[in-house]
GUTI-685341 format. One record per atom (N, C-alpha, C, CB): residue in three letters; x, y, z. Coordinates in pm, whole numbers, padded with zeros to 5 digits, always signed. Glycine has a CB too. Example, Ala and Ser with C-alpha at 12.3 -4.5 7.8 and 13.67 -1.06 7.14 Angstrom:
<atoms>
ala+01319-00569+00780;ala+01230-00450+00780;ala+01320-00330+00780;ala+01131-00447+00905;ser+01285-00225+00708;ser+01367-00106+00714;ser+01290+00003+00787;ser+01408-00060+00572;
</atoms>
This chain:
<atoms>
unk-05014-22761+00891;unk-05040-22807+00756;unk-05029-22695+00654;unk-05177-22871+00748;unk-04911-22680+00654;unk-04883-22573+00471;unk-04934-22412+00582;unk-05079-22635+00248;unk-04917-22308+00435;unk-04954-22173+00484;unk-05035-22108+00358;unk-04813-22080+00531;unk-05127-22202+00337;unk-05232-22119+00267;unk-05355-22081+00356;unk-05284-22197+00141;unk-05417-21936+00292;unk-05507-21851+00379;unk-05680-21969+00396;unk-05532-21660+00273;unk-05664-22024+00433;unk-05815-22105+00450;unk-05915-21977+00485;unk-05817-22241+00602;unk-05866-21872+00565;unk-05963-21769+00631;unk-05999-21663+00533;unk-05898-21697+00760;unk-05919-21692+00376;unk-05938-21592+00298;unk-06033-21668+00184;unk-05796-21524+00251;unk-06035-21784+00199;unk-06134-21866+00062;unk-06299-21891+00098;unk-06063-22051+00029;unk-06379-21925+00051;unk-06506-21923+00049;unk-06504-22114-00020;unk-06578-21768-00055;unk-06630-22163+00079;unk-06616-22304+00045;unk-06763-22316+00015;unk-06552-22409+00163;unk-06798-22409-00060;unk-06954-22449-00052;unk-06924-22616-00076;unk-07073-22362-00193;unk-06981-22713+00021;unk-07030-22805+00032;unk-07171-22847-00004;unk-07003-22816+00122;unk-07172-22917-00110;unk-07256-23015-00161;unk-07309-23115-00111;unk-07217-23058-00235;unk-07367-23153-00059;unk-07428-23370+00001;unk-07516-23347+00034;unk-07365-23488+00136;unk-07570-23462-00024;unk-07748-23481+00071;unk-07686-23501+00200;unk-07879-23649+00028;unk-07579-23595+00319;unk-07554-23657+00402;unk-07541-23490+00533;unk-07418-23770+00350;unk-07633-23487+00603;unk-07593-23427+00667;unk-07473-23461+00760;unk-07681-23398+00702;unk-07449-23573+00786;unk-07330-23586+00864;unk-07245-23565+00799;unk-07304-23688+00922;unk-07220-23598+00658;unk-07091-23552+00585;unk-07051-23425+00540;unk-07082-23611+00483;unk-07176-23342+00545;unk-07181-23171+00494;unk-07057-23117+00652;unk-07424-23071+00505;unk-07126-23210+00817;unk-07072-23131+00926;unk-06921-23229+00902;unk-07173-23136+01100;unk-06897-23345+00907;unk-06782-23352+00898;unk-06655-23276+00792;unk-06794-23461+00895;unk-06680-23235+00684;unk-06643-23189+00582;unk-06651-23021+00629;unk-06731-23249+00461;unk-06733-22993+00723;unk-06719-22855+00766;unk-06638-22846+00904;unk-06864-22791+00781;unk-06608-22954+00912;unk-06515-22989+01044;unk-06356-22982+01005;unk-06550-23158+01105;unk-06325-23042+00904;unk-06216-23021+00877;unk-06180-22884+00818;unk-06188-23116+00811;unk-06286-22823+00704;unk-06211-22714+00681;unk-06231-22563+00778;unk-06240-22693+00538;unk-06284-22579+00861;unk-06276-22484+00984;unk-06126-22529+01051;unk-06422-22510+01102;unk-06113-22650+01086;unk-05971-22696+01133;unk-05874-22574+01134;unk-05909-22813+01032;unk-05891-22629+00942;unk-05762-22547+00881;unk-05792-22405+00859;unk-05712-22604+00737;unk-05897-22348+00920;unk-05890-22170+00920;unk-06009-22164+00903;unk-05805-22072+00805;unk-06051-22230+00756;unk-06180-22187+00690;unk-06268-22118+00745;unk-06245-22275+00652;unk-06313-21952+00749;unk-06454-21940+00804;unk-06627-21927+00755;unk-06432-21844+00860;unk-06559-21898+00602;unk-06678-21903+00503;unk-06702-22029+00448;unk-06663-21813+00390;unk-06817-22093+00485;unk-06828-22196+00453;unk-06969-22245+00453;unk-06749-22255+00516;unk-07036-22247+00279;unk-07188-22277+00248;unk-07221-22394+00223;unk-07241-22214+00147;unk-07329-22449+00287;unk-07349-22599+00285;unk-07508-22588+00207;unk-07342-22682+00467;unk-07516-22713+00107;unk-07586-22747+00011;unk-07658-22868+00038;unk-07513-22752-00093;unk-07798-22914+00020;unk-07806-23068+00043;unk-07850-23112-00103;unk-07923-23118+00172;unk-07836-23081-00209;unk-07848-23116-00316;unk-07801-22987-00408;unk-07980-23170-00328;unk-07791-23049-00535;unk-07702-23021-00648;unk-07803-22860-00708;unk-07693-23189-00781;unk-07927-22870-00695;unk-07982-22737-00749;unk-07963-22642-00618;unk-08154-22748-00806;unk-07945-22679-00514;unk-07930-22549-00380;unk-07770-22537-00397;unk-07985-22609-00174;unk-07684-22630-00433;unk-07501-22593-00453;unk-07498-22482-00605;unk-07379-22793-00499;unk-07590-22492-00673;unk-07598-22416-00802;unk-07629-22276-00763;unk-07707-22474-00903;unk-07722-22246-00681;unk-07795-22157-00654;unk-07689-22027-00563;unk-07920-22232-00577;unk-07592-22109-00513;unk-07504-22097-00364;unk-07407-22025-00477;unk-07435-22272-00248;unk-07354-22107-00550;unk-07215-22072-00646;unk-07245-21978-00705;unk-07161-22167-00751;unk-07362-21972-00752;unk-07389-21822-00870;unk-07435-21736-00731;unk-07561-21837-01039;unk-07478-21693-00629;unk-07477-21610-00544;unk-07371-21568-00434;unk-07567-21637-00505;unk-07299-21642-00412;unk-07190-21622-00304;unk-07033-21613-00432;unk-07193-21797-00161;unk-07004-21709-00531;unk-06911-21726-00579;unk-06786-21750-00533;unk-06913-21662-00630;unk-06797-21854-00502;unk-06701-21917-00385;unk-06561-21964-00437;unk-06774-22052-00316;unk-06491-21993-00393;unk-06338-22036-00408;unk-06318-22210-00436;unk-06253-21989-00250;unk-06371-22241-00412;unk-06399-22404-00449;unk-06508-22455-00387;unk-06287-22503-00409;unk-06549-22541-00475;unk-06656-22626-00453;unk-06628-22790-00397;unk-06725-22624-00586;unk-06672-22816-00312;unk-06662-22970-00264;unk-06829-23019-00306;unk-06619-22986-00063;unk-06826-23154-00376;unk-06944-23158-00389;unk-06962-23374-00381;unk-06985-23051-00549;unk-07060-23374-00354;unk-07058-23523-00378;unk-07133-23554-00505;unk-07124-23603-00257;unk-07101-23714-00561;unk-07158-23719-00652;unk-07298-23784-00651;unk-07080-23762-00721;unk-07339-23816-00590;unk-07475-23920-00597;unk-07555-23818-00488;unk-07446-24125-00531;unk-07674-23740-00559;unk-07727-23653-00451;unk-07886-23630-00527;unk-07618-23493-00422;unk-07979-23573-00496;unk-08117-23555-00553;unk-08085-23458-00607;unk-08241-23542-00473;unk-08237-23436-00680;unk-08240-23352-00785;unk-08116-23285-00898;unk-08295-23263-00722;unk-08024-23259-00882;unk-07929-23265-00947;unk-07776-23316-00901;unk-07937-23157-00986;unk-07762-23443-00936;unk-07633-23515-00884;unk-07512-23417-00952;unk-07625-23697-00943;unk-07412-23446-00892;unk-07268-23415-00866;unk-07246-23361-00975;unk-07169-23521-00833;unk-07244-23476-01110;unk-07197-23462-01239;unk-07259-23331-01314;unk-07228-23593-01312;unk-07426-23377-01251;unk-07504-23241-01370;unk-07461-23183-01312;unk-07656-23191-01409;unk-07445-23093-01144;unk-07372-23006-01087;unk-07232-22945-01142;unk-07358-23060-00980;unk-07153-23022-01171;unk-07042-22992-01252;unk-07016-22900-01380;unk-07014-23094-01284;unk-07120-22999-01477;unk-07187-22949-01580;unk-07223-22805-01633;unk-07276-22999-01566;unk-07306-22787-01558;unk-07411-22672-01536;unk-07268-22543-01504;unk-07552-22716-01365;unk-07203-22554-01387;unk-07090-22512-01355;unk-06961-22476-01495;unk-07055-22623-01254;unk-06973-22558-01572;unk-06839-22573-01666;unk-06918-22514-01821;unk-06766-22778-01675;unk-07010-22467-01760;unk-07072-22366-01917;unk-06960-22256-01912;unk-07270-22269-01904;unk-06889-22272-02011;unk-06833-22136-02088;unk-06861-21997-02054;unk-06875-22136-02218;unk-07029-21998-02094;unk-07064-21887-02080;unk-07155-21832-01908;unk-07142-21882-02213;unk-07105-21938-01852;unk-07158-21939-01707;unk-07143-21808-01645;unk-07084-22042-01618;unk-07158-21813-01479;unk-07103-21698-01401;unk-06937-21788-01352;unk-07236-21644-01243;unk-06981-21894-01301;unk-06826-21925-01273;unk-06765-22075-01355;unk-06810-21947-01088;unk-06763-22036-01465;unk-06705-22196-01575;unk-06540-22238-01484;unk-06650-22128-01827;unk-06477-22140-01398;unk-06330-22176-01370;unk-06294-22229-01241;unk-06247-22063-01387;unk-06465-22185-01178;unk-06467-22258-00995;unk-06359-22386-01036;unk-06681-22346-00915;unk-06273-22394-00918;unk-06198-22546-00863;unk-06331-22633-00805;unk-06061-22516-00708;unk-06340-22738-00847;unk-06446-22829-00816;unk-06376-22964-00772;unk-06546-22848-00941;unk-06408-23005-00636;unk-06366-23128-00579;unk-06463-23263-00569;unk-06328-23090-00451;unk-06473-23368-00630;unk-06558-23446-00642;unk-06559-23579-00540;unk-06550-23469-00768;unk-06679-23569-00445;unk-06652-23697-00334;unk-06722-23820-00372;unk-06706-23664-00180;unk-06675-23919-00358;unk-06781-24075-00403;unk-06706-24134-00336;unk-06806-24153-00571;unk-06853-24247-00292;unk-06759-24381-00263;unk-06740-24489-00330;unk-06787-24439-00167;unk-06774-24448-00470;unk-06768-24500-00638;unk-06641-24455-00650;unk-06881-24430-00767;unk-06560-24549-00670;unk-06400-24540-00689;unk-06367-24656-00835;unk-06306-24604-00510;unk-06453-24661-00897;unk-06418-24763-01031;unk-06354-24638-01155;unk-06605-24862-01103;unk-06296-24722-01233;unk-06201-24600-01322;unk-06314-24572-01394;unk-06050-24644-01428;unk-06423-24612-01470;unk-06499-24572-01587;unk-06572-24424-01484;unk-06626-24725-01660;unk-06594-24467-01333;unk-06639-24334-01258;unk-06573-24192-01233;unk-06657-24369-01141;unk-06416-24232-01256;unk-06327-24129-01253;unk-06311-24076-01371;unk-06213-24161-01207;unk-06331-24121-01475;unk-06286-24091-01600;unk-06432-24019-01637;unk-06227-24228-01696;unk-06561-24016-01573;unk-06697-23948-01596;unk-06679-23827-01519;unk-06831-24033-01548;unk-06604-23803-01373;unk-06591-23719-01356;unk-06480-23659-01412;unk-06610-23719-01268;unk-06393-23713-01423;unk-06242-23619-01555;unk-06360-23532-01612;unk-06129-23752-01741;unk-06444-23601-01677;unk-06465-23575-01860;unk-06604-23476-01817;unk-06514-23766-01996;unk-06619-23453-01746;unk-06767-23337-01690;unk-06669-23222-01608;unk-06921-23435-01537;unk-06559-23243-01570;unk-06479-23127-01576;unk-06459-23108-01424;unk-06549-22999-01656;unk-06435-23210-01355;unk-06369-23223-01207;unk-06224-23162-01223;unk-06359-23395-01149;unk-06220-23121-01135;unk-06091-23049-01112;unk-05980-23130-00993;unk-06138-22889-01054;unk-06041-23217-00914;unk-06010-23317-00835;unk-06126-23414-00751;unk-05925-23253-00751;unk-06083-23541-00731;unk-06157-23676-00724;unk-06070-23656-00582;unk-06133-23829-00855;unk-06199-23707-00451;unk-06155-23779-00343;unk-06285-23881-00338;unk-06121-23682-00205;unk-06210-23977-00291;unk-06287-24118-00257;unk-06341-24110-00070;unk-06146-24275-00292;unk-06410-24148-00075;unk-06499-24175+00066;unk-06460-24249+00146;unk-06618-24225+00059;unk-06444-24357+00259;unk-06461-24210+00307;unk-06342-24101+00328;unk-06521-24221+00434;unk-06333-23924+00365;unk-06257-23877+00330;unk-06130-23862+00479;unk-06326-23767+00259;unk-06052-23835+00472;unk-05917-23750+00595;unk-05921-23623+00578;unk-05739-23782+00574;unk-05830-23571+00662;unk-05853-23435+00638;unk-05707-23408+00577;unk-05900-23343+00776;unk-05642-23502+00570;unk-05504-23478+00500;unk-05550-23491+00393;unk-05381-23562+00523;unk-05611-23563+00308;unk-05653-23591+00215;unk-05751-23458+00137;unk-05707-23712+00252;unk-05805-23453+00213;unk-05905-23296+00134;unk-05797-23171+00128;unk-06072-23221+00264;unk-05706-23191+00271;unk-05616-23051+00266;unk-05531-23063+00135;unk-05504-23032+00410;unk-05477-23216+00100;unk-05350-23220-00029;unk-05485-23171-00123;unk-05243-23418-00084;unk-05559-23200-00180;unk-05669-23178-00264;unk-05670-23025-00288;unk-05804-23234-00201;unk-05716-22960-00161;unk-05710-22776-00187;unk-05558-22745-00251;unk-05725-22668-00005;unk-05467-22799-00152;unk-05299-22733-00204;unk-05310-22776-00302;unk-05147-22771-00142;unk-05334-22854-00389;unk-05341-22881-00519;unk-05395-22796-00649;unk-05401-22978-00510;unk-05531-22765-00577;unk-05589-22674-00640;unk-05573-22514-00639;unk-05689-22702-00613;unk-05492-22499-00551;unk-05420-22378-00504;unk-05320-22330-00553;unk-05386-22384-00400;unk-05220-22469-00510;unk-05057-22424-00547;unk-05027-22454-00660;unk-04943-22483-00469;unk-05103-22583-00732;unk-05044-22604-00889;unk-05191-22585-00988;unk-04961-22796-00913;unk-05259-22501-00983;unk-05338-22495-01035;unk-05341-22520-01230;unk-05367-22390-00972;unk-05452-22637-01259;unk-05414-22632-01419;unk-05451-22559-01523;unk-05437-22725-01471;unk-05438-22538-01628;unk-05472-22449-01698;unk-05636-22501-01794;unk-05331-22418-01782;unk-05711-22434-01783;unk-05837-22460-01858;unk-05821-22458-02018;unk-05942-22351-01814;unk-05889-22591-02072;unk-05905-22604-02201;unk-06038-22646-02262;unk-05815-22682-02235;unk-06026-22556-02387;unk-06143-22557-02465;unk-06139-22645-02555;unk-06172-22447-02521;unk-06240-22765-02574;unk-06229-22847-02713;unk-06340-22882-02725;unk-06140-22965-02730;unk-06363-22959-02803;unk-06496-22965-02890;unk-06562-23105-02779;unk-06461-23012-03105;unk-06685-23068-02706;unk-06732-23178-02606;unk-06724-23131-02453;unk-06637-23312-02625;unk-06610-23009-02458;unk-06548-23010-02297;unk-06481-22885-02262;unk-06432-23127-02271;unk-06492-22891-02200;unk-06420-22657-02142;unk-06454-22782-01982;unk-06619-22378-02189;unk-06287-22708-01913;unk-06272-22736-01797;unk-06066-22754-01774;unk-06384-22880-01775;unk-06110-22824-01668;unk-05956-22810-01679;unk-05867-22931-01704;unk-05906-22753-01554;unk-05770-22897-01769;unk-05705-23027-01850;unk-05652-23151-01791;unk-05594-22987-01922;unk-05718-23206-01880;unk-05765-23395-01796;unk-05583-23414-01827;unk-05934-23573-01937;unk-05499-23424-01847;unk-05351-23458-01848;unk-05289-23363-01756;unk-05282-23448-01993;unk-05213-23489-01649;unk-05153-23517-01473;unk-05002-23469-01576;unk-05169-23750-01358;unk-04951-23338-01551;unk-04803-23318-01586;unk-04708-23333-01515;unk-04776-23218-01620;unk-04613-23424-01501;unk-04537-23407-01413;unk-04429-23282-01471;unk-04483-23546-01376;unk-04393-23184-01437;unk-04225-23064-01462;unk-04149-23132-01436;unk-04179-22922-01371;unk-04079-23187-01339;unk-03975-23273-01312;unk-03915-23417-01388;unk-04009-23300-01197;unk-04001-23405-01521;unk-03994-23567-01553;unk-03877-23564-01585;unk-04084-23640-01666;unk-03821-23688-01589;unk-03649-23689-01635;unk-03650-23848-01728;unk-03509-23698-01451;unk-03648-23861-01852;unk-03637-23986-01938;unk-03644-23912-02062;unk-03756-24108-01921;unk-03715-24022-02135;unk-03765-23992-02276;unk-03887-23948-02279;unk-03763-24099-02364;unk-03909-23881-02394;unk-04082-23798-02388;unk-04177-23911-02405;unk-04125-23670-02534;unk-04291-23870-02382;unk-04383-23985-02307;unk-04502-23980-02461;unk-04472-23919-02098;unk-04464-23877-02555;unk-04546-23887-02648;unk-04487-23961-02776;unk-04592-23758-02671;unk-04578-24027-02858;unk-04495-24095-02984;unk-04392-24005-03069;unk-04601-24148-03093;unk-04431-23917-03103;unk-04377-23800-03193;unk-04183-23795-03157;unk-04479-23623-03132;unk-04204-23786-02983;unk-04081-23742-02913;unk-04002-23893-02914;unk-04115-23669-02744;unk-04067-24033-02895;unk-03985-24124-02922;unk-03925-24162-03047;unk-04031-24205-02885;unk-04005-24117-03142;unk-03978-24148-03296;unk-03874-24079-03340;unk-04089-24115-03388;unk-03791-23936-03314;unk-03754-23837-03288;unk-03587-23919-03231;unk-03869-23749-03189;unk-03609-23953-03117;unk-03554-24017-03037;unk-03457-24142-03095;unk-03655-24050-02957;unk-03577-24255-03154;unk-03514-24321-03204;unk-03448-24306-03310;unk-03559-24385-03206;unk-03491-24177-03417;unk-03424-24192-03526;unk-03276-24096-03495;unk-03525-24147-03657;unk-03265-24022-03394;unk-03138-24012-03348;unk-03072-24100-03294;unk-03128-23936-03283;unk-03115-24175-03214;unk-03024-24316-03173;unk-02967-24428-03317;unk-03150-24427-03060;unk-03063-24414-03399;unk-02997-24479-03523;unk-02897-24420-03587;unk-03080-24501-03619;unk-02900-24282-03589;unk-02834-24175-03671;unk-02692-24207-03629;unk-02884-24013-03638;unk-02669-24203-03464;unk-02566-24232-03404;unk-02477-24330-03394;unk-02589-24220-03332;unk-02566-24504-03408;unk-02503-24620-03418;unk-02488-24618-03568;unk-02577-24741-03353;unk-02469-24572-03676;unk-02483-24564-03862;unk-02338-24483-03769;unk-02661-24453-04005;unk-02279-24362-03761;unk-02178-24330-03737;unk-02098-24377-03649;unk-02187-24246-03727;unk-02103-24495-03522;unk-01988-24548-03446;unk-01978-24668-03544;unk-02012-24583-03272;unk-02012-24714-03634;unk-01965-24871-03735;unk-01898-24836-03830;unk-02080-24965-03812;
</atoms>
């Protein structure tokens, strides 16, 4: 599976579920992983990140004392120790208004429950190989909620670029009449 260093990153797992902290530590040992800190709630994953400073965070969202989201949160202060951690968000809350709460608290990637290990591995290469660029705006510092595709091939996907568009396509049929 791919040739990124799993033996060179630092992981911390989040969940109350102890079975899901060992399964989730099952897969990324698989793939190399040997540093790997397990959390059973959101103020001991806080505690973990500002002391170890780990390479990504896997965390679930529905957990005591501080769930997933405030976890996130707390994490995506500006003026934090780590506002740029890669943060992976697990639920078995898969409704869009839930994805769009974690977008907007500054997930860096959404997996749904239960998880594969292909599935968590595309998740890291993701966060690895195409990593996005962090933006600051008024409400939000994290990393930018817009999926880019490089490869796109059509017309631009923003109004500005169709308007643009069309008024060259008019420009053109005014000169073949």
């Amino acid at each position: 599976m791919g040739s990124m260093h799993f033996d060179r990153m630092r992981f911390v797992i989040a969940d109350d579920s102890t079975h899901m902290r060992r399964i989730i530590r099952a897969i990324l040992h698989s793939l190399g992983a040997r540093e790997i800190y397990e959390a059973e709630d959101g103020a001991v994953a806080l505690e973990i990140v500002e002391s170890q400073q780990p390479d990504i965070l896997i965390t679930d969202w529905v957990m005591p004392v501080i769930d997933g989201i405030e976890l996130v949160q707390f994490i995506r202060n500006p003026k934090g120790r780590t506002p740029f951690l890669p943060i992976i968000m697990l639920t078995g809350y898969t409704e869009k208004g839930r994805i769009q709460q974690a977008r907007d608290a500054g997930v860096t990637e959404f997996l749904a429950k239960p998880i594969s290990a292909t599935a968590l591995y595309e998740r890291i290469q993701s966060i690895v190989e195409l990593p996005r660029p962090f933006v600051k705006a008024k409400g939000y510092f994290g990393p930018c909620r817009r999926r880019q595709k490089k490869n796109f091939k059509g017309e631009g996907r923003r109004e500005q670029d169709n308007r643009a568009l069309l008024d060259d396509k008019a420009s053109h049929e005014k000169v073949a009449v």
